[in-house]
C-alpha distance (Angstrom), angle and dihedral (degrees) to the residues before:
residue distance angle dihedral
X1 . . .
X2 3.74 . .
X3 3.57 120.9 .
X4 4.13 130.3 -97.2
X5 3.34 116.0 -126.0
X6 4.23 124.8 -164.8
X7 4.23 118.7 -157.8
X8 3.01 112.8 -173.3
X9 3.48 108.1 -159.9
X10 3.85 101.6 27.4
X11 3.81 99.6 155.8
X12 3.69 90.2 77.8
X13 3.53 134.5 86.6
X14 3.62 96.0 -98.1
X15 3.71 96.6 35.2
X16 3.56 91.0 55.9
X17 3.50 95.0 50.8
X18 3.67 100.8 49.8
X19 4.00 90.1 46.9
X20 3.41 89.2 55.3
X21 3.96 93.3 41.2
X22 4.25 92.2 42.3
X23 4.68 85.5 50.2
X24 3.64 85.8 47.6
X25 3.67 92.3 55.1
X26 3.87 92.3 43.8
X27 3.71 106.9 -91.7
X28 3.23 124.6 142.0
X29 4.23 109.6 -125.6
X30 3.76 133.2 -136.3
X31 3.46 108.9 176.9
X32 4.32 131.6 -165.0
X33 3.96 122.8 -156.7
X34 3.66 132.8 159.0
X35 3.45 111.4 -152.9
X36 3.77 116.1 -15.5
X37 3.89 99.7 92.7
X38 3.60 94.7 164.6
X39 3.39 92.7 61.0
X40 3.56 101.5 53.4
X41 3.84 91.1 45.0
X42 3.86 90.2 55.2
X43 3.59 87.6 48.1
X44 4.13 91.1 50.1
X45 3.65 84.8 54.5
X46 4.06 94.3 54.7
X47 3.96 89.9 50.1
X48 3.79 127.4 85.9
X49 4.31 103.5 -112.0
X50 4.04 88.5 -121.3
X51 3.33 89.4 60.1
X52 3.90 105.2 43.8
X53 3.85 96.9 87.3
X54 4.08 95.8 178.1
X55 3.79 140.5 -46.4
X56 4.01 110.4 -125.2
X57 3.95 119.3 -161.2
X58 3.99 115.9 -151.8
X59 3.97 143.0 152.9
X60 3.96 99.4 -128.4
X61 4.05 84.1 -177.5
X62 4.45 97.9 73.9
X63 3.44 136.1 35.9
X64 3.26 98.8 -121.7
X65 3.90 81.8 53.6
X66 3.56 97.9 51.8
X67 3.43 95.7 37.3
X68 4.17 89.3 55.6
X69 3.85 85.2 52.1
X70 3.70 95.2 52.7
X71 3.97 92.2 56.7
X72 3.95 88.3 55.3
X73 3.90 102.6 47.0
X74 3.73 119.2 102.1
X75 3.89 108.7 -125.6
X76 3.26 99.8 -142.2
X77 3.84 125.3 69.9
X78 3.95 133.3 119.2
X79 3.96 106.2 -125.4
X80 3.85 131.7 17.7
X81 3.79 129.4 -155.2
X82 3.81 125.0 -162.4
X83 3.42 110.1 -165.0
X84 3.92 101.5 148.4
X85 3.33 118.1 124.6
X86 4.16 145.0 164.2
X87 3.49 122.6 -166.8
X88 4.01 138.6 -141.4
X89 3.77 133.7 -159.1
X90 3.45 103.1 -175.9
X91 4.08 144.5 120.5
X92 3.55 98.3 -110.0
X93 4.06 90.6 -117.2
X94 3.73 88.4 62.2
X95 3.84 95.9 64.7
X96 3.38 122.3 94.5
X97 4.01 120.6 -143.4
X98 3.61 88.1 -109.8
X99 3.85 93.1 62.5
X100 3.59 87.4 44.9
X101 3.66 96.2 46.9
X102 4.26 88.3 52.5
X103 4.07 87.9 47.5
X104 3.86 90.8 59.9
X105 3.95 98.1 46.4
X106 3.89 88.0 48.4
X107 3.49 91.0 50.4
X108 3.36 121.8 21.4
X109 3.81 112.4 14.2
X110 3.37 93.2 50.8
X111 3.76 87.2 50.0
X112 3.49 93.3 62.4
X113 4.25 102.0 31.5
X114 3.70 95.1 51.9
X115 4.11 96.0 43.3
X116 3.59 81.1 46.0
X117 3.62 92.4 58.6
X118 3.55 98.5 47.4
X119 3.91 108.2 29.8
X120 3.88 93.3 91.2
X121 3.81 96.7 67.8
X122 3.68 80.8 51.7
X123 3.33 98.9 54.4
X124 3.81 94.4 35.6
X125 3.56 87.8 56.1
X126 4.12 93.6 40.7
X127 3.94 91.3 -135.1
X128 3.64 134.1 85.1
X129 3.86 144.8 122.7
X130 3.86 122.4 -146.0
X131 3.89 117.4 -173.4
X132 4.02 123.9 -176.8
X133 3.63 123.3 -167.0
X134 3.68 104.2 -138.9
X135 3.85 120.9 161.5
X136 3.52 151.8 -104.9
X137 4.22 93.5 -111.7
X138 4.06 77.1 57.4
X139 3.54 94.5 70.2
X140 4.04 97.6 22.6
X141 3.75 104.3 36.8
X142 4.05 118.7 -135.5
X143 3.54 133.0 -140.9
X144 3.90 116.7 -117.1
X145 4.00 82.0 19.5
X146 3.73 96.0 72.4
X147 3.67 93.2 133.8
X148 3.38 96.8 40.3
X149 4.04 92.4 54.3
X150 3.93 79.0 51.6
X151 3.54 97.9 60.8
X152 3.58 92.2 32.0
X153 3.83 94.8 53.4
X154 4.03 87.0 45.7
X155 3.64 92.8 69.7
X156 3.56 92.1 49.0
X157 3.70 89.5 61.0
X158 3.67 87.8 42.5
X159 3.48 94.0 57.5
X160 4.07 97.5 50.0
X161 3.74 92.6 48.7
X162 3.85 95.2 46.3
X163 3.16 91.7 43.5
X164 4.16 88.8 60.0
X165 3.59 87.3 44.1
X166 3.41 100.6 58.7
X167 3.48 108.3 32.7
X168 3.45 102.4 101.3
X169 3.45 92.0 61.6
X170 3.96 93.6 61.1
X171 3.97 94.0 -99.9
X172 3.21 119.1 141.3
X173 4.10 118.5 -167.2
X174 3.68 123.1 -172.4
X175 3.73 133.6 175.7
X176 4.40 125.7 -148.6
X177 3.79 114.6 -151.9
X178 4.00 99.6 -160.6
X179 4.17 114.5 -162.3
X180 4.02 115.7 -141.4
X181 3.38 103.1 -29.7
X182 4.02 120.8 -175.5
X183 3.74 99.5 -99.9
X184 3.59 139.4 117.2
X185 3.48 93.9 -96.2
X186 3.49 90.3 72.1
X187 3.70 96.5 42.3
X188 3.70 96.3 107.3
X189 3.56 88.7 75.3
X190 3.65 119.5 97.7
X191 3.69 134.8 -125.3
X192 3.84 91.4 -105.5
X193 4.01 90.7 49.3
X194 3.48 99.0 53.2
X195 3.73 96.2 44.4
X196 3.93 81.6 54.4
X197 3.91 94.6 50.6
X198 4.39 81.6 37.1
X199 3.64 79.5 66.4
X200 3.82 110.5 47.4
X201 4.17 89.2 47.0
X202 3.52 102.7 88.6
X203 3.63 95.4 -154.6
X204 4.00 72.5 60.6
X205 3.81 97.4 -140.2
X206 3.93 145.2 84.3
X207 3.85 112.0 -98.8
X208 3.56 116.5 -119.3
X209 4.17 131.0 -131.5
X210 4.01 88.1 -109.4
X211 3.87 87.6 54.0
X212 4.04 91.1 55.7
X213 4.04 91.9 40.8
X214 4.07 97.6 54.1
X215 4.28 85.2 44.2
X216 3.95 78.9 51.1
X217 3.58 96.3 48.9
X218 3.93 99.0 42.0
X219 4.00 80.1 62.1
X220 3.56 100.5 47.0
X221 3.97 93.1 45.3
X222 3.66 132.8 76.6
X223 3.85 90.5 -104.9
X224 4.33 80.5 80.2
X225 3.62 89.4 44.9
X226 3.83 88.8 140.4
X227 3.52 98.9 37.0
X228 4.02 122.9 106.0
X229 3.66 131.8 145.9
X230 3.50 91.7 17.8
X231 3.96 123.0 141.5
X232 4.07 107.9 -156.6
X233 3.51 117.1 -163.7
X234 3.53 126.0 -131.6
X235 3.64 110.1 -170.2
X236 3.65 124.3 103.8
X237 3.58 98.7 -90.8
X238 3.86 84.0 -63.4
X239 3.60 112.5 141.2
């Protein structure tokens, strides 16, 4: 019986990818977005109908959001990606707490609400793989990304402590932390600043989404069996 996989966050670049990767290795996909319908249908289109096992819109950044999100999830599926993410350039003193606030719920609460949600079939069923793609800035810190590396380093923690918790159940929970990776996320940066990061990567390139989703699918397959509470980099030799 093939596994069910959830993303959460499949409308972006790396979400995508790993969908498309994870029904290409004979998962079954259930797949969260917030606003980018088009996406999602274009991605429905691209995976086999056995395998499309339900498209669920939510606002990870509010409560009331999250909380709406919750109440539509199924509870029971094998693995769960989060792969949502905002971003913020900013001196810390030039957030507001609103910004801050909607960093957090992306992040972190949802981290914990929607693993909350679903951990029980896992354990009930004494099997289960949960990966979160955190990032590099997680591990490193940036400046003018304070909250971000926050956030970021939050689910790192998260990761190592779950991955404790639940280990005598037979789940394993592992976290990616990709580098610069060509996405939109990262399309603030000029040409001039990403031939200056080009340079200091010594594989001497950007990562691409298809990079992050095989690293994410090594850890949510057998191959990993023996992995758990591990953070695999994903950056070029970078940091």
């Amino acid at each position: 019986m093939p596994k069910r996989c959830l993303i959460i966050g499949a409308s972006g670049e790396i979400g995508m990818q790993t969908t498309e990767l994870l029904a290409a290795e004979g998962y079954e996909v259930a797949v969260h977005y917030h606003t980018n319908q088009q996406r999602i249908s274009e991605l429905k289109q691209r995976i086999p109908n056995q395998q499309w096992a339900g498209a669920y819109q939510g606002d990870l950044s509010t409560a009331a959001g999250l909380d709406s999100l919750i109440g539509k999830l199924p509870s029971d599926v094998d693995a769960i990606v989060f792969a949502q993410g905002n971003h913020s350039n900013q001196l810390l003193q030039e957030m507001s707490s609103a910004e801050m606030d909607t960093m957090y719920y992306v992040h972190v609460k949802s981290l914990w609400l929607i693993t909350h949600k679903l951990l029980p079939s896992m354990i009930s069923n004494k099997s289960g793989e949960i990966v979160v793609v955190s990032s590099v800035w997680g591990e490193e810190g940036a400046s003018t990304e304070v909250v971000y590396s926050s956030v970021k380093g939050a689910q790192i923690s998260f990761v190592k402590g779950l991955a404790k918790e639940t280990a005598p159940s037979n789940i394993r929970v592992n976290g990616v932390t990709p580098g610069v990776i060509d996405t939109k996320m990262n399309g603030h940066l000029s040409a001039e600043e990403l031939a200056i990061l080009e340079s200091e990567i010594p594989l001497g390139r950007l990562g691409t989404g298809s990079e992050v989703a095989q690293a994410i699918l090594f850890l949510l397959s057998k191959r990993s069996s023996y992995i758990s509470g591990h953070i695999l980099r994903v950056n070029g030799g970078w940091y």
